[in-house]
C-alpha positions, -999 to 999 in steps of 0.1 A, spaced: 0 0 0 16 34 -10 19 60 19 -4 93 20 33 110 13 37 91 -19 3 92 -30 6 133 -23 34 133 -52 23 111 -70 -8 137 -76 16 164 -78 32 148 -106 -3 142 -127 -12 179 -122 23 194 -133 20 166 -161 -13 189 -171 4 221 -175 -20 239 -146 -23 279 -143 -23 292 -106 -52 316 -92 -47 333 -62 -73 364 -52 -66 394 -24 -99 401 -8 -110 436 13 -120 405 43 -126 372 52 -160 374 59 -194 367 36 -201 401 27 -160 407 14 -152 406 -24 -122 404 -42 -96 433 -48 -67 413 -68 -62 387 -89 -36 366 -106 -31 338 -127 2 325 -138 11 295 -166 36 269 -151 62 283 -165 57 313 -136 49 334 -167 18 359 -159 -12 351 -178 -36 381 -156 -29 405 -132 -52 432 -123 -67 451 -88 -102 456 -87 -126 485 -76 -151 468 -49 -185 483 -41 -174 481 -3 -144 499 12 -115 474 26 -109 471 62 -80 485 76 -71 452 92 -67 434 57 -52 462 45 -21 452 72 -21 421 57 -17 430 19 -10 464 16 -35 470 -6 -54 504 4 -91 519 -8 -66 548 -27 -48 520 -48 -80 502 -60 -99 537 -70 -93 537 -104 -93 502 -111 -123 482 -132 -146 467 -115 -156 427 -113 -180 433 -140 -151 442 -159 -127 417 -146 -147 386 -147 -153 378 -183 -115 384 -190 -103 365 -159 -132 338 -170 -113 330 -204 -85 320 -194 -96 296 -166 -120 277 -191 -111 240 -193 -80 242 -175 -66 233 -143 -60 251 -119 -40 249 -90 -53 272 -59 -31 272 -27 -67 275 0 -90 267 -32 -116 269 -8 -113 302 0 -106 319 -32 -138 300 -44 -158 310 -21 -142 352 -27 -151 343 -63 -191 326 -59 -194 359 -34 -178 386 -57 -205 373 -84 -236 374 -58 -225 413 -52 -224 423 -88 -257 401 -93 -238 382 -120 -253 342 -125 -227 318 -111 -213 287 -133 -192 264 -119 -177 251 -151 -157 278 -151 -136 268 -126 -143 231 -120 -107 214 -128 -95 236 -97 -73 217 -72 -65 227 -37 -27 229 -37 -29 233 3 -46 202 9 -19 181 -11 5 199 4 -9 184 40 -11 152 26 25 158 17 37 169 50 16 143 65 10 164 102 -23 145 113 -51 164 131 -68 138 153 -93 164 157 -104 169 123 -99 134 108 -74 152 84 -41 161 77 -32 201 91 -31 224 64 1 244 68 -4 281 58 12 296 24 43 309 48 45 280 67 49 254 35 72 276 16 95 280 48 94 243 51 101 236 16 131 260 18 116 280 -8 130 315 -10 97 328 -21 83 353 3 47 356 14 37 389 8 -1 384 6 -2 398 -30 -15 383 -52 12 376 -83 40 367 -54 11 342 -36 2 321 -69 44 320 -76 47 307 -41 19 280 -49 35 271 -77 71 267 -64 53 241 -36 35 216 -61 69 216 -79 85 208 -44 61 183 -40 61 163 -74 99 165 -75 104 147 -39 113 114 -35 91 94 -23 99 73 13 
Protein backbone atom coordinates (compact mmCIF):
# COMPACT_ATOMS: atom_id res chain seq x y z
CA UNK A 1 0.00 0.00 0.00
CA UNK A 2 1.58 3.44 -1.02
CA UNK A 3 1.89 6.02 1.88
CA UNK A 4 -0.42 9.27 1.98
CA UNK A 5 3.34 10.95 1.32
CA UNK A 6 3.73 9.09 -1.94
CA UNK A 7 0.35 9.23 -3.03
CA UNK A 8 0.55 13.32 -2.35
CA UNK A 9 3.41 13.25 -5.18
CA UNK A 10 2.34 11.14 -6.99
CA UNK A 11 -0.80 13.73 -7.62
CA UNK A 12 1.58 16.40 -7.76
CA UNK A 13 3.19 14.80 -10.59
CA UNK A 14 -0.29 14.20 -12.69
CA UNK A 15 -1.19 17.87 -12.22
CA UNK A 16 2.26 19.38 -13.35
CA UNK A 17 1.98 16.62 -16.14
CA UNK A 18 -1.25 18.86 -17.14
CA UNK A 19 0.45 22.11 -17.45
CA UNK A 20 -2.01 23.91 -14.57
CA UNK A 21 -2.32 27.86 -14.28
CA UNK A 22 -2.31 29.20 -10.58
CA UNK A 23 -5.19 31.65 -9.24
CA UNK A 24 -4.70 33.32 -6.18
CA UNK A 25 -7.35 36.38 -5.20
CA UNK A 26 -6.63 39.37 -2.35
CA UNK A 27 -9.88 40.10 -0.83
CA UNK A 28 -11.03 43.62 1.34
CA UNK A 29 -12.04 40.53 4.29
CA UNK A 30 -12.57 37.24 5.23
CA UNK A 31 -16.03 37.42 5.92
CA UNK A 32 -19.43 36.73 3.56
CA UNK A 33 -20.13 40.06 2.67
CA UNK A 34 -15.96 40.66 1.42
CA UNK A 35 -15.23 40.62 -2.39
CA UNK A 36 -12.16 40.40 -4.25
CA UNK A 37 -9.60 43.33 -4.84
CA UNK A 38 -6.71 41.27 -6.77
CA UNK A 39 -6.17 38.72 -8.92
CA UNK A 40 -3.61 36.58 -10.55
CA UNK A 41 -3.08 33.78 -12.71
CA UNK A 42 0.20 32.54 -13.84
CA UNK A 43 1.08 29.51 -16.62
CA UNK A 44 3.56 26.94 -15.09
CA UNK A 45 6.24 28.28 -16.50
CA UNK A 46 5.73 31.25 -13.61
CA UNK A 47 4.91 33.40 -16.69
CA UNK A 48 1.79 35.88 -15.89
CA UNK A 49 -1.22 35.12 -17.82
CA UNK A 50 -3.62 38.12 -15.59
CA UNK A 51 -2.95 40.52 -13.16
CA UNK A 52 -5.25 43.22 -12.29
CA UNK A 53 -6.70 45.14 -8.81
CA UNK A 54 -10.17 45.60 -8.67
CA UNK A 55 -12.62 48.47 -7.56
CA UNK A 56 -15.06 46.80 -4.89
CA UNK A 57 -18.47 48.34 -4.10
CA UNK A 58 -17.42 48.06 -0.31
CA UNK A 59 -14.37 49.85 1.22
CA UNK A 60 -11.46 47.38 2.60
CA UNK A 61 -10.86 47.08 6.15
CA UNK A 62 -7.96 48.46 7.61
CA UNK A 63 -7.14 45.16 9.17
CA UNK A 64 -6.74 43.44 5.69
CA UNK A 65 -5.17 46.16 4.48
CA UNK A 66 -2.09 45.23 7.21
CA UNK A 67 -2.05 42.08 5.69
CA UNK A 68 -1.73 42.96 1.95
CA UNK A 69 -0.97 46.37 1.63
CA UNK A 70 -3.53 46.95 -0.60
CA UNK A 71 -5.36 50.36 0.44
CA UNK A 72 -9.08 51.91 -0.80
CA UNK A 73 -6.59 54.82 -2.69
CA UNK A 74 -4.77 51.96 -4.81
CA UNK A 75 -8.04 50.21 -5.98
CA UNK A 76 -9.91 53.72 -7.02
CA UNK A 77 -9.30 53.67 -10.39
CA UNK A 78 -9.29 50.24 -11.15
CA UNK A 79 -12.29 48.15 -13.20
CA UNK A 80 -14.63 46.67 -11.54
CA UNK A 81 -15.63 42.72 -11.34
CA UNK A 82 -17.95 43.26 -13.97
CA UNK A 83 -15.10 44.18 -15.93
CA UNK A 84 -12.66 41.75 -14.63
CA UNK A 85 -14.66 38.64 -14.74
CA UNK A 86 -15.29 37.85 -18.25
CA UNK A 87 -11.52 38.39 -19.03
CA UNK A 88 -10.27 36.51 -15.88
CA UNK A 89 -13.16 33.82 -16.97
CA UNK A 90 -11.31 33.05 -20.42
CA UNK A 91 -8.48 32.00 -19.37
CA UNK A 92 -9.57 29.57 -16.63
CA UNK A 93 -11.99 27.70 -19.09
CA UNK A 94 -11.12 24.00 -19.25
CA UNK A 95 -8.03 24.22 -17.51
CA UNK A 96 -6.63 23.26 -14.31
CA UNK A 97 -6.01 25.14 -11.86
CA UNK A 98 -4.00 24.88 -9.00
CA UNK A 99 -5.26 27.15 -5.94
CA UNK A 100 -3.12 27.21 -2.70
CA UNK A 101 -6.65 27.46 -0.01
CA UNK A 102 -9.05 26.66 -3.15
CA UNK A 103 -11.63 26.94 -0.85
CA UNK A 104 -11.30 30.20 -0.03
CA UNK A 105 -10.59 31.92 -3.18
CA UNK A 106 -13.83 30.01 -4.39
CA UNK A 107 -15.81 30.96 -2.09
CA UNK A 108 -14.20 35.15 -2.69
CA UNK A 109 -15.09 34.26 -6.33
CA UNK A 110 -19.06 32.65 -5.85
CA UNK A 111 -19.39 35.86 -3.40
CA UNK A 112 -17.83 38.60 -5.74
CA UNK A 113 -20.50 37.27 -8.40
CA UNK A 114 -23.62 37.36 -5.79
CA UNK A 115 -22.47 41.31 -5.25
CA UNK A 116 -22.38 42.33 -8.82
CA UNK A 117 -25.66 40.09 -9.31
CA UNK A 118 -23.81 38.15 -12.04
CA UNK A 119 -25.34 34.23 -12.50
CA UNK A 120 -22.68 31.78 -11.12
CA UNK A 121 -21.33 28.73 -13.26
CA UNK A 122 -19.24 26.44 -11.89
CA UNK A 123 -17.66 25.14 -15.12
CA UNK A 124 -15.75 27.75 -15.11
CA UNK A 125 -13.55 26.78 -12.64
CA UNK A 126 -14.30 23.13 -12.02
CA UNK A 127 -10.72 21.44 -12.84
CA UNK A 128 -9.52 23.60 -9.69
CA UNK A 129 -7.34 21.72 -7.23
CA UNK A 130 -6.49 22.70 -3.68
CA UNK A 131 -2.71 22.85 -3.68
CA UNK A 132 -2.92 23.26 0.28
CA UNK A 133 -4.62 20.19 0.91
CA UNK A 134 -1.90 18.13 -1.13
CA UNK A 135 0.51 19.87 0.38
CA UNK A 136 -0.87 18.42 4.01
CA UNK A 137 -1.12 15.21 2.64
CA UNK A 138 2.50 15.82 1.73
CA UNK A 139 3.72 16.89 4.97
CA UNK A 140 1.58 14.31 6.49
CA UNK A 141 1.03 16.44 10.19
CA UNK A 142 -2.28 14.54 11.29
CA UNK A 143 -5.07 16.44 13.09
CA UNK A 144 -6.79 13.82 15.27
CA UNK A 145 -9.33 16.39 15.71
CA UNK A 146 -10.40 16.94 12.33
CA UNK A 147 -9.94 13.41 10.77
CA UNK A 148 -7.36 15.16 8.39
CA UNK A 149 -4.10 16.07 7.72
CA UNK A 150 -3.23 20.05 9.06
CA UNK A 151 -3.12 22.37 6.44
CA UNK A 152 0.11 24.42 6.75
CA UNK A 153 -0.40 28.12 5.80
CA UNK A 154 1.22 29.63 2.43
CA UNK A 155 4.30 30.89 4.84
CA UNK A 156 4.54 27.96 6.74
CA UNK A 157 4.91 25.41 3.49
CA UNK A 158 7.21 27.58 1.62
CA UNK A 159 9.51 27.98 4.82
CA UNK A 160 9.40 24.28 5.08
CA UNK A 161 10.13 23.61 1.62
CA UNK A 162 13.15 25.97 1.77
CA UNK A 163 11.60 27.96 -0.78
CA UNK A 164 13.01 31.55 -1.04
CA UNK A 165 9.70 32.75 -2.08
CA UNK A 166 8.31 35.34 0.26
CA UNK A 167 4.69 35.56 1.44
CA UNK A 168 3.73 38.94 0.76
CA UNK A 169 -0.06 38.38 0.59
CA UNK A 170 -0.19 39.82 -3.02
CA UNK A 171 -1.53 38.29 -5.23
CA UNK A 172 1.25 37.60 -8.34
CA UNK A 173 3.97 36.68 -5.42
CA UNK A 174 1.13 34.17 -3.60
CA UNK A 175 0.22 32.11 -6.94
CA UNK A 176 4.43 32.03 -7.62
CA UNK A 177 4.70 30.69 -4.07
CA UNK A 178 1.91 28.03 -4.95
CA UNK A 179 3.55 27.06 -7.70
CA UNK A 180 7.10 26.74 -6.43
CA UNK A 181 5.33 24.05 -3.62
CA UNK A 182 3.47 21.65 -6.11
CA UNK A 183 6.90 21.63 -7.89
CA UNK A 184 8.48 20.80 -4.41
CA UNK A 185 6.07 18.29 -3.98
CA UNK A 186 6.10 16.30 -7.37
CA UNK A 187 9.87 16.51 -7.53
CA UNK A 188 10.44 14.70 -3.87
CA UNK A 189 11.28 11.37 -3.49
CA UNK A 190 9.11 9.38 -2.29
CA UNK A 191 9.91 7.33 1.29
Amino acid sequence: MLSSRTLAIQTAQEKLALKPIYLDTETTGTDRSSEIIEVCLIDDSAQLLYQTLIKPVSSIRADTVRIHGITNEMVRGSPSWLRVWPELEAHLINRQIGIYNAEVDLRMIQQTHVRYRLPWRQNSIAQSFCIMKLYAQFYGEWDAQRGSYRWQSLDAAGKQCHIALKNTHRALDDCLLAREILHYIANSRTT
